[in-house]
Every structure is written in structure tokens, then in C-alpha cells.
C-alpha positions, 0 to 999 in steps of 0.5 A: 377311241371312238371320237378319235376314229371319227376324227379320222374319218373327217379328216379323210373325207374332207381330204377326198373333198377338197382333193378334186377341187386343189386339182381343178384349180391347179390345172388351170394355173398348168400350162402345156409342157408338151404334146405327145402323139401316139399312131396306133397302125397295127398293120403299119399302112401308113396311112396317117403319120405323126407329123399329119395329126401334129399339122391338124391339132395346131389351129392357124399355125398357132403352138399349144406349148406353152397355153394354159390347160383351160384353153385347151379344148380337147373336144375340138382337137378330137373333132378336128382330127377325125374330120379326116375319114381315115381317121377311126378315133382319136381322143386327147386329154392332158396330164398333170405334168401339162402334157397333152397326149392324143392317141388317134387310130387309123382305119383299117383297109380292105380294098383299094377302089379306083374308079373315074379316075378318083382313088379309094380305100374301103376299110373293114366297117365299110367306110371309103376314104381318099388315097392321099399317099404313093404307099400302097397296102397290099389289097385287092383291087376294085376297079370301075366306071360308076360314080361315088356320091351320096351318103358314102361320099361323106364316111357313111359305111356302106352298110349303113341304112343311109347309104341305101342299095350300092354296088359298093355294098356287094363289092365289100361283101365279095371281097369279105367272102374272098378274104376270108377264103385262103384259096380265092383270097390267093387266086384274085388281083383284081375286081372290075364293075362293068356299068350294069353292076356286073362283076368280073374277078381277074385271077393271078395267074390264069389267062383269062376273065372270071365273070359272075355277074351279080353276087347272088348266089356267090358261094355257088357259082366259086364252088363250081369254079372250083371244081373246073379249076381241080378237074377240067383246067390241069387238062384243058391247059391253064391258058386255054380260055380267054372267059369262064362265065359263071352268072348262069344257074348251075352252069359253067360257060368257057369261051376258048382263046383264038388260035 
């Protein structure tokens, strides 16, 4: 009984051995069936369709149905297709059956940056890349007159290290703390850059400019917003001032609208 069991198990051994090396071959004798291509966009943004990645995986207008396995070099499609900085992954592998499955996700966006006439978005890791589409996601806007160049220009996340000090940085910090906020998050449109890095916020409804300067201090400056909005504007009249600045320490400064 003891030889047999001996047996038995060099027999499986020999099976799990020889089974990666029957497969290696038999792939390379595969060829590709299919491609299928899956778009993993959770908040259907639309950014990247199918028919966009299938155009990036076909290489001089050349077809993988009907290549070999072996030719296929799935690091360089994954390369290609997340050249595209919209692009958050990709990975590609192929099955037994000869299909090539590619599963690419799209980043995420968290503002629209539209500055000296060249249109962004920002995503949630702070990684900028070109508006290719009429569809647009419903963010707040940025809006400015300063240039995008440098590290962040190629898909350096603002917050990266490289990146260095950028006005980008305090507006993904400033549209972070408003997000995050259901009250500003539903009051703010839009965001405006003056050239000297001022920041000014453009509510929804109420006629008039919120100016905070830098975001030093932000949480502060909003509270004291806040406590104008509930005491002061329900009897001053929502439309009563063309600017409220707020760069000041612990002062609110309303400018009156013309009569």
C-alpha cells in the first residue's frame, strides 16, 4: 500500500510539472479569437468609450483577431492605452479560449479647469487632463488666467512633490473642503483665479462675489460667511451686495450694490 501511495504521488507531481509546461506550448499555437474590452466608469462620465481603447490597441491600423498569443505584447497595449492621462489603469491578459480581455478604468473628475482658453479636468488624485468630449460631468468650475506647464502638464498629480508649489494645489484643496461640505458644495458654481492667486468663489444664487484671497485660513473665513448668510443677508436682502471679501482676519468687508 505504501509503494502504491508513492506511486500516486509521482504521478501527481509529474502532472502538476508537465501541466505549466503543455499549457506554455499550447498558447503559443493559440491564436487571438477576440478582443473584448471592458470600461469600468462608475460615474458614467463618459470620458473614455470602448470604441476609443479598441482605436489605441490596434497598432498601424492593423486587427489582433487572428495573431498568435506569443505576439501579442500585452505590456505595450497596457502602455498604450494609459498614455491617455484620463486613463487611471489598464491591464490586458489573454485566456485559454484565445481571447484578449483589456479592463481599463477612467479617472475620476472633481472639477473642470478652463484657463487661457485650454479646457481641463482634475480628478480626485489631482492628475489634470484635456476635455476631449461635449459631454460634460456636473463639476464645479475653476476658471483663470495663469499658465499650465511643468510637471503637471504631463500627469504629475499636483500633489506630487515634483510638482512643486501651484495655484493648482490650493484649488484642489478648495474644491476638496467644498465637496466634502453639503451647504458649500450646494452654494458654489463656480471658482475664479485672479493673476496674483486670489481666489474669488461665485455662488448659485446670490448676486454677488465671494473674495477669499488665499485659502489660508479657509475653514474660518466660510464660517464667518456663514454666519452673515443665517444673520445678516435674510435682512440686508440676498441681492443687497455686489462683493463680500473675506481675505481679512476675522473681518467681513460687504461692498453695497449701486442703486
Amino acid at each position: 500500500m505504501k509503494t502504491t501511495g508513492k506511486i500516486l504521488v509521482t504521478v501527481m507531481l509529474l502532472y502538476l510539472l508537465a501541466t505549466p509546461v503543455y499549457l506554455s506550448g499550447r498558447v503559443k499555437q493559440i491564436k487571438c479569437s477576440s478582443v473584448e474590452i471592458t470600461v469600468s466608469d462608475s460615474s458614467e462620465n463618459g470620458l473614455i468609450t470602448r470604441g476609443e481603447v479598441a482605436s489605441m490597441v490596434r497598432k498601424e491600423g492593423t486587427t489582433l483577431a487572428g495573431t498568435g498569443l506569443k505576439e501579442i505584447k500585452l505590456n505595450e497595449i497596457e502602455e498604450r492605452i494609459r498614455a491617455r492621462n484620463e486613463i487611471k489603469s489598464a491591464e490586458a491578459y489573454v485566456t485559454i479560449d484565445g481571447t484578449l480581455r483589456i479592463a481599463v478604468t477612467p479617472r475620476e473628475p472633481v472639477l473642470r479647469l478652463i484657463v487661457n482658453g485650454s479646457d481641463y479636468f482634475m480628478d480626485d488624485e489631482g492628475v489634470l487632463f484635456r476635455k476631449r468630449k461635449l459631454y460634460t460631468p456636473r463639476v464645479h468650475v475653476v476658471t483663470g488666467n495663469f499658465e499650465i506647464r511643468g510637471p503637471v502638464a504631463e500627469g504629475v498629480s499636483v500633489l506630487d512633490t515634483a510638482a512643486g508649489e501651484t495655484i493648482l494645489k490650493d484649488v484642489y484643496n478648495l474644491v476638496g473642503f467644498i465637496r466634502r461640505d453639503r451647504f458649500w458644495s450646494a452654494q458654489i458654481d463656480q471658482i475664479r483665479v485672479a493673476g496674483n492667486g486670489d481666489i474669488s468663489l461665485v455662488p448659485r444664487t446670490a448676486g454677488h462675489i465671494i473674495n477669499i484671497g488665499k485659502i489660508d485660513g479657509l475653514e474660518e473665513k466660510l464660517e464667518n460667511l456663514k454666519a452673515l448668510y443665517d444673520k445678516i443677508m435674510p435682512l440686508a436682502g440676498w441681492d443687497a451686495y455686489s462683493l463680500i471679501d473675506l481675505q481679512y482676519k476675522d473681518q467681513v468687508v460687504c461692498r453695497k450694490k449701486p442703486k
